[in-house]
C-alpha positions as CSV (number, residue, x, y, z in Angstrom):
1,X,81.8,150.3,182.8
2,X,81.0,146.6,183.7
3,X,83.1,144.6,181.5
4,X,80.7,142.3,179.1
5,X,80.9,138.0,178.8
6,X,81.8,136.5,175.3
7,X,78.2,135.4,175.1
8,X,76.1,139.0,176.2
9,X,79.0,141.0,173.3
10,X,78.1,138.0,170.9
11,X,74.2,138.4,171.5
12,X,74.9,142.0,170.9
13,X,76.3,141.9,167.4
14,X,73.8,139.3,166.6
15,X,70.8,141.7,167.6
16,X,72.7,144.5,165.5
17,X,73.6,142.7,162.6
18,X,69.6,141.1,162.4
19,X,68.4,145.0,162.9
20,X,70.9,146.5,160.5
21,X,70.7,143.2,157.6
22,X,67.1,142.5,158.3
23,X,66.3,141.8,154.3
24,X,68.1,139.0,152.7
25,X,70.4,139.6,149.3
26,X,71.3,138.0,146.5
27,X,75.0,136.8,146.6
28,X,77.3,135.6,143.3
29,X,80.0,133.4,145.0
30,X,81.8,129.8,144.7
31,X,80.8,127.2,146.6
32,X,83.6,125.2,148.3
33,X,83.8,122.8,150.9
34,X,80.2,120.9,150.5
35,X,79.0,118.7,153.2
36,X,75.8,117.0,153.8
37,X,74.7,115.7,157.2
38,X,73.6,112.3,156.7
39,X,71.2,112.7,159.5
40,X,69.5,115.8,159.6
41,X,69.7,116.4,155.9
42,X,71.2,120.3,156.3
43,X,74.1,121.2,154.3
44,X,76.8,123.0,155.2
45,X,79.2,124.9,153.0
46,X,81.5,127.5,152.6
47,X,81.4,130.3,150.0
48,X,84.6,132.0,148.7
49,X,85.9,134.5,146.6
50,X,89.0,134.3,144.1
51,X,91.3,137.1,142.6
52,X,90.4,136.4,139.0
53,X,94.0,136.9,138.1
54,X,96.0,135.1,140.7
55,X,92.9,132.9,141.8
56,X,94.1,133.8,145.8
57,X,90.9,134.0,148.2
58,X,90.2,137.3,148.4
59,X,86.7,136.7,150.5
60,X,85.6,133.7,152.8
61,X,82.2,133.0,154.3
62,X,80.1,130.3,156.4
63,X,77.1,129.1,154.6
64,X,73.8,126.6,155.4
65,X,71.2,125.3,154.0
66,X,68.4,124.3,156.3
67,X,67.4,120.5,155.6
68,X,63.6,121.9,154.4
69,X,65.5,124.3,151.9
70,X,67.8,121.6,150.7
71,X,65.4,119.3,149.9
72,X,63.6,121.4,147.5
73,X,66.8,123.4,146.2
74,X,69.0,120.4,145.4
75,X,66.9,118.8,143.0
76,X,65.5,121.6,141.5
77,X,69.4,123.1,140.8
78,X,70.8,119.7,139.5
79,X,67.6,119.3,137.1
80,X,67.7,123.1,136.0
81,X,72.0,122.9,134.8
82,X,72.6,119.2,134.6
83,X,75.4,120.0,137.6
84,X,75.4,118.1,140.3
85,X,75.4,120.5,143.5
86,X,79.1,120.2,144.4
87,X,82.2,122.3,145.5
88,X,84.0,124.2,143.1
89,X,80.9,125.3,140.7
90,X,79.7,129.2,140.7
91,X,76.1,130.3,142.1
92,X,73.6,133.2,142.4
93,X,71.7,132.6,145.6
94,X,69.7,134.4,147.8
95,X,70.8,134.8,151.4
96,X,70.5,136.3,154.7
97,X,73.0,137.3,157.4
98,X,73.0,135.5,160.6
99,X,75.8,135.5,163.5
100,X,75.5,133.3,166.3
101,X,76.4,133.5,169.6
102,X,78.2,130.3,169.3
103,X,78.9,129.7,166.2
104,X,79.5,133.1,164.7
105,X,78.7,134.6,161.2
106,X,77.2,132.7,158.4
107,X,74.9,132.8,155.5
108,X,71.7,131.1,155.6
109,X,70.6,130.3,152.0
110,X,66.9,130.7,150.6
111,X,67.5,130.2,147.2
112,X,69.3,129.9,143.7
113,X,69.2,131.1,140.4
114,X,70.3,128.1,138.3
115,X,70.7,130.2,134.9
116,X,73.8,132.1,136.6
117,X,75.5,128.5,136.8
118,X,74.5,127.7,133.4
119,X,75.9,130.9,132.2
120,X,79.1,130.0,133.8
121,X,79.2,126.8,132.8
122,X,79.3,127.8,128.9
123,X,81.6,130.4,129.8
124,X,84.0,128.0,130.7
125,X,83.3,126.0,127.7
126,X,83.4,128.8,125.4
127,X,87.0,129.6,127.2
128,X,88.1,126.6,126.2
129,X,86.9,126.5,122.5
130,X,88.1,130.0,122.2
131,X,92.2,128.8,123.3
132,X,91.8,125.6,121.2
133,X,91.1,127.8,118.1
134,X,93.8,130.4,119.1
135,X,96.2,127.6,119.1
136,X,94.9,126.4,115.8
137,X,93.9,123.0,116.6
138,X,90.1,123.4,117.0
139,X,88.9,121.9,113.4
140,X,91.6,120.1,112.9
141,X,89.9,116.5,113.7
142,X,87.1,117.9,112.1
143,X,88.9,118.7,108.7
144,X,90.4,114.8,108.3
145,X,88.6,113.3,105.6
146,X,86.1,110.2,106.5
147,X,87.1,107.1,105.3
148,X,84.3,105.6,103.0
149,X,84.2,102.3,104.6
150,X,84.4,102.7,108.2
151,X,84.3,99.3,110.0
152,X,87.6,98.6,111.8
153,X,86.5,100.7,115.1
154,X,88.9,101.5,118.3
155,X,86.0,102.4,120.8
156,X,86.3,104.2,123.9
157,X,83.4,103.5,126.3
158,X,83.0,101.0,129.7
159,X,83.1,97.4,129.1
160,X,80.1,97.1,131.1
161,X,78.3,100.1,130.0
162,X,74.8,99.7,128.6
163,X,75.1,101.2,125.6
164,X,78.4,99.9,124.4
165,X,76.5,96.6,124.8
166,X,73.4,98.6,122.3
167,X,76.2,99.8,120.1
168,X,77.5,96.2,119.6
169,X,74.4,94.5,118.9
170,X,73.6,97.4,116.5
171,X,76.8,97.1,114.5
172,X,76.1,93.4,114.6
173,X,72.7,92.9,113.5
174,X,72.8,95.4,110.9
175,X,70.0,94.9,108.0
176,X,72.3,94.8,105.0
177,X,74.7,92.9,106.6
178,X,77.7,94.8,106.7
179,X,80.8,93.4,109.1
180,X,82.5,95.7,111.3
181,X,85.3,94.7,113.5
182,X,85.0,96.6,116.7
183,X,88.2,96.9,119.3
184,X,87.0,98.3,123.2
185,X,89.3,100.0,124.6
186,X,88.2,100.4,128.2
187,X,87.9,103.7,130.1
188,X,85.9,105.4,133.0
189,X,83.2,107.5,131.4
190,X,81.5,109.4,134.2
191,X,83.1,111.7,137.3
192,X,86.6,113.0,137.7
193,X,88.7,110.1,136.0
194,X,87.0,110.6,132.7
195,X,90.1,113.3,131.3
196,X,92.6,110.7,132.1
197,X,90.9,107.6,131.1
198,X,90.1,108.7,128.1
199,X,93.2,110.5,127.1
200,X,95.1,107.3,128.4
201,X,93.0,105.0,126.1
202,X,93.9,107.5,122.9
203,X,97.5,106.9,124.0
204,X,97.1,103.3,123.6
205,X,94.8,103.2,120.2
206,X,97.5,105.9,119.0
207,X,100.1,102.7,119.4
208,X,98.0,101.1,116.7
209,X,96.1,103.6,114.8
210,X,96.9,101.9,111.4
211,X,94.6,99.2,111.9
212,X,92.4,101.4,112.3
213,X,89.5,103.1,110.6
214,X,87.8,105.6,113.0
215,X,87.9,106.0,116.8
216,X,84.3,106.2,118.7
217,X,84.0,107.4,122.0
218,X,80.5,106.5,123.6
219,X,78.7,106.5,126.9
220,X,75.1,105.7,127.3
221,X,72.6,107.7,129.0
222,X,72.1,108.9,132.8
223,X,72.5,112.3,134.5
224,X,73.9,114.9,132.5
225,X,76.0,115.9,135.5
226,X,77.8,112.7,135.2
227,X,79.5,114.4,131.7
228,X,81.4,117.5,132.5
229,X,84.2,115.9,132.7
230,X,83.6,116.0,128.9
231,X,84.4,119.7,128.7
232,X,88.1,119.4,129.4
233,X,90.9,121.4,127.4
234,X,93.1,118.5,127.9
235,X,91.1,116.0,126.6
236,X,89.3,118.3,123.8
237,X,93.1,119.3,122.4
238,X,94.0,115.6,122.4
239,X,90.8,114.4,120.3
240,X,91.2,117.7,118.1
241,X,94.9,116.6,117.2
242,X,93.7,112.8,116.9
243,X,95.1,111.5,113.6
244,X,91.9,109.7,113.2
245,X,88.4,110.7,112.9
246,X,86.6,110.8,116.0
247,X,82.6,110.3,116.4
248,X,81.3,110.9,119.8
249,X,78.1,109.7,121.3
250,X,78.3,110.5,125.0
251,X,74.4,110.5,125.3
252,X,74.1,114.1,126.2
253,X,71.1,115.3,124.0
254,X,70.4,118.6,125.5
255,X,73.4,120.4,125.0
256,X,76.7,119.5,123.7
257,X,80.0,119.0,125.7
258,X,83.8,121.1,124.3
259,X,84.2,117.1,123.3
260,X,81.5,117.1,121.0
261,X,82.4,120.5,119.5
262,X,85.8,119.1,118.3
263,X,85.1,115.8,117.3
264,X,84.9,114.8,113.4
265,X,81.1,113.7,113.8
266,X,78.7,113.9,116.7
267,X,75.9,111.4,117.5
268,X,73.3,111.7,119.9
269,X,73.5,108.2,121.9
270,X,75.9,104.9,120.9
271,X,73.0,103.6,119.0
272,X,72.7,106.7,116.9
273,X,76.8,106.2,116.3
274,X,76.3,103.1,115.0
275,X,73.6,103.9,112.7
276,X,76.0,106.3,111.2
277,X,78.7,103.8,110.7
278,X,76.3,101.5,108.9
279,X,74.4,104.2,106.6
280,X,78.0,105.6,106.2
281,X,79.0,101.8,104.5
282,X,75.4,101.5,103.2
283,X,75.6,105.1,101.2
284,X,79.0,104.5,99.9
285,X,78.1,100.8,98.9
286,X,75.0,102.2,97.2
287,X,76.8,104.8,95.5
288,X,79.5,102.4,93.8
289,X,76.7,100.0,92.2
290,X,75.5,103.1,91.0
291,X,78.3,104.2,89.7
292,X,79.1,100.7,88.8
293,X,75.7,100.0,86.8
294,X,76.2,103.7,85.3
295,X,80.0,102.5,83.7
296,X,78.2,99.2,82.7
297,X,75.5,101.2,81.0
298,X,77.7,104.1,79.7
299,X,80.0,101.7,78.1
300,X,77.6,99.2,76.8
301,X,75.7,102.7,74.6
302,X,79.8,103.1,73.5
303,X,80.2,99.3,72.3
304,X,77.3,99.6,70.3
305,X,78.2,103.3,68.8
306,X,81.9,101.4,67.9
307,X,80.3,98.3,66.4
308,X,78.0,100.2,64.5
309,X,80.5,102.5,63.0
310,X,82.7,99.0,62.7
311,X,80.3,98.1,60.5
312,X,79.5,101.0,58.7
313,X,83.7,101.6,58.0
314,X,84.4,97.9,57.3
315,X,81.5,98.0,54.5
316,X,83.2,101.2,53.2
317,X,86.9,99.9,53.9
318,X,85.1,96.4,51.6
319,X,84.2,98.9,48.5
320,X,87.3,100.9,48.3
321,X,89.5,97.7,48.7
322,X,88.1,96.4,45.9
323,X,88.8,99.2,43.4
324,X,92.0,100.0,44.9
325,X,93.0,96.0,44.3
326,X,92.2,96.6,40.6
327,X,94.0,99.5,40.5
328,X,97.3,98.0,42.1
329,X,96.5,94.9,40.3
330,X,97.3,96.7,37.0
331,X,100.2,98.9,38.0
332,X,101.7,95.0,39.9
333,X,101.6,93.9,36.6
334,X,103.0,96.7,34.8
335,X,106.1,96.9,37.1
336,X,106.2,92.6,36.9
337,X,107.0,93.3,33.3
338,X,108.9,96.0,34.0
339,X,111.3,93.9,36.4
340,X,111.0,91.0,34.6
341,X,113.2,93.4,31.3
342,X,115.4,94.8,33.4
343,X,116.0,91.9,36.0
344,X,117.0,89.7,32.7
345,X,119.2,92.5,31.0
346,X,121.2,92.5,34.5
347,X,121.7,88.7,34.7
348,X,123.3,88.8,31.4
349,X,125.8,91.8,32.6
350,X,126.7,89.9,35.9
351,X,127.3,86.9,33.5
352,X,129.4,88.7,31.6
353,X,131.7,90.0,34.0
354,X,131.8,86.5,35.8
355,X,132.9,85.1,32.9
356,X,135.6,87.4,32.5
357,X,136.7,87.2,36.1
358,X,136.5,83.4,35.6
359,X,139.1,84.1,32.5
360,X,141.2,85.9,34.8
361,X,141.8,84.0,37.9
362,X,142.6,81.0,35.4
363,X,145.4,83.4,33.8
364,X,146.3,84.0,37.1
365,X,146.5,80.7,39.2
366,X,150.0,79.3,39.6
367,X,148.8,76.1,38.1
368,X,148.4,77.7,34.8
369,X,151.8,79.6,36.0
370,X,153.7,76.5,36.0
371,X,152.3,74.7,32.9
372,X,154.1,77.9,31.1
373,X,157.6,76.1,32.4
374,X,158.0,78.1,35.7
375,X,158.5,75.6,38.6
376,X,158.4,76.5,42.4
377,X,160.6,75.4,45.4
378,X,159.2,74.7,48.8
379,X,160.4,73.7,52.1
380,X,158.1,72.0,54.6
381,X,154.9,72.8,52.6
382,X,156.1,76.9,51.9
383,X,157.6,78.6,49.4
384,X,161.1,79.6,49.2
385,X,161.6,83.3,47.9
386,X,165.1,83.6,48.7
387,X,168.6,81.4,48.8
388,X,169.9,82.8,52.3
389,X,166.1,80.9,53.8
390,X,167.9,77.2,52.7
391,X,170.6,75.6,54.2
392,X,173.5,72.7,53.6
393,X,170.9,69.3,54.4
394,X,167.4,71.3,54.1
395,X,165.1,68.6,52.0
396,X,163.6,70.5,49.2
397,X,160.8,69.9,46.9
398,X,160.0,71.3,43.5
399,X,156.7,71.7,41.8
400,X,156.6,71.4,37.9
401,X,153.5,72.3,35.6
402,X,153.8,67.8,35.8
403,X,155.0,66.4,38.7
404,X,157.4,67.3,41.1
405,X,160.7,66.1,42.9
406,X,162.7,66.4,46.2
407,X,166.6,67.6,46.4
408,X,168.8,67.7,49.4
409,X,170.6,71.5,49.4
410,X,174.6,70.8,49.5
């Protein structure tokens, strides 16, 4: 048997394979490794295959996509999910099986079901949800309590975005006139930095959270592909555990991200958060004049009860004084008379006994003493009870009932 050239066995396969695959399939697979030629508008790709345990490639394939197919499928895909056609996302296409003589087998792709990726898509967010409630963490932002006057704001958005610029001027211009004091914190809202930008900036308002009220995290319009960075665990546990409320207005109207799902309030666009803040301030303002005219109201209706019943007991309190003065008038007079006896029959008792006390101490005073013919001895101003207290030379005086005179002892 002749042996065969590379090119007539290659030729071979390829005439069995088209015989034997002749109808084209449709094919779930990942997409990886996207490229584009910039000239000739075909892309090239590769699909794979994953254990879904240990994620190792179990199956690996070859793909294109004809320039004239591309055209039509790219746009059609990335308008149908919101996903931009890129590596790493899941498909259902249709296919057929080509191998080339020199280039060798690879699937030729006709067209796409965009509701698979769509389904996959909110699997993955529904994965997510579903560990941040295992964990306990999902309503936690959710269940903080929003503050009644919410105006000193940490925002999260691009400092040259469109709509923080709308959000700004909203807060600003705001009809009743309300002051808000807005603080950017910068961070790259669109593509694969937007997990760590944002989880860096809630680092840094973290640093300072007392001074503030709420945090907003906002970015303005434009292709919804632009926002899955949104559905991140990372970034949904870190806003979920936030100490402060969170509002998010990410401009994503048709569907919401894992973000939004989490957050303490959800807006549709940066405009519509800033509504929010001001009818938030508005409504609570509103509701303490109410509540304020209501107090003036209730206790005005009380005054007028009390001063009423003033009246009414001080007109009572008027009559019964009157008869109650006549009454203690007479008894006050009774017991004056009363007092007056008894107060007089005890001055005459204590008079009495003062006299007879006065008697007494004159009985008893050693002037009245000495006039009887007693005399008394003293030395330097003191009495002397006793002989043995004197000695030879002391000067002594002694005191008569009249007069006195001074001895020396010998």
């Amino acid at each position: 048997m002749e042996p065969l050239t590379l090119t007539a066995l290659n030729r071979q396969v390829s005439l069995l394979i088209r015989e034997t695959f002749s109808e084209s399939y449709w094919l779930t697979a990942e997409v990886s490794d996207v490229r584009v030629n910039p000239n000739q508008g075909h892309c090239y790709l590769e699909f794979v295959e994953k254990d879904p345990k240990t994620q190792a490639l179990v199956a690996r394939s070859r793909g294109n996509i004809w320039s004239n197919t591309f055209r039509i499928l790219k746009p059609y895909f990335e308008q149908a999910t919101g996903q931009t056609f890129v590596s790493g996302i899941k498909v259902l296409v249709k296919v057929s099986i080509d191998f080339h003589e020199l280039y060798g087998y690879s699937l030729n792709v006709l067209d796409i079901d965009p509701t698979y990726t769509l389904g996959d898509i909110q699997r993955q967010r529904q994965l997510i949800l579903n560990q941040l409630a295992e964990e306990g963490v999902l309503d936690l932002n959710k269940e903080l309590p929003f503050p009644l006057f919410p105006q000193r704001v940490a925002v999260i958005s691009s400092a040259t975005a469109a709509g923080y610029g709308d959000f700004l001027n909203q807060l600003e211009h705001n009809p009743s006139g309300f002051v808000f004091y807005p603080k950017l914190f910068p961070a790259t809202m669109q593509g694969e930095k937007i997990e760590d930008s944002v989880i860096d900036a809630l680092n840094r308002i973290y640093t300072y959270r007392e001074l503030f009220d709420i945090v907003v995290i906002i970015r303005g319009g434009g292709a919804t592909s632009d926002l899955h960075g949104f559905d991140s665990y990372l970034l949904a546990a870190n806003c979920a555990q936030f100490p402060l409320p969170i509002i998010t207005g990410i401009g994503h109207e048709r569907d919401e991200t894992v973000l939004d799902y989490v957050a303490n309030k959800r807006a549709k666009t940066p405009t519509a958060v800033a509504a929010y803040l001001i009818d938030s301030v508005t409504e609570t303002w509103s509701e303490m004049e109410e509540a304020h005219q209501s107090m003036v109201d209730f206790y005005g209706e009380v005054l007028a009860l009390q001063k009423q019943r003033l009246q009414s007991s001080a007109y009572r309190l008027q009559t019964n004084t009157s008869v109650l003065l006549e009454r203690h008038k007479t008894s006050l007079q009774l017991y004056q008379t009363h007092i007056c006896n008894v107060s007089t029959q005890l001055i005459e008792r204590k008079k009495h006994l003062l006299a007879v006390h006065e008697q007494f101490l004159q009985l008893s005073s050693p002037r009245h003493v000495l006039s009887r013919g007693y005399s008394v001895t003293l030395k330097d101003g003191k009495a002397v009870k006793s002989a043995d207290a004197l000695q030879k030379g002391d000067t002594i005086q002694t005191v008569f009932g009249a007069g006195k005179v001074e001895s020396v002892v010998r």
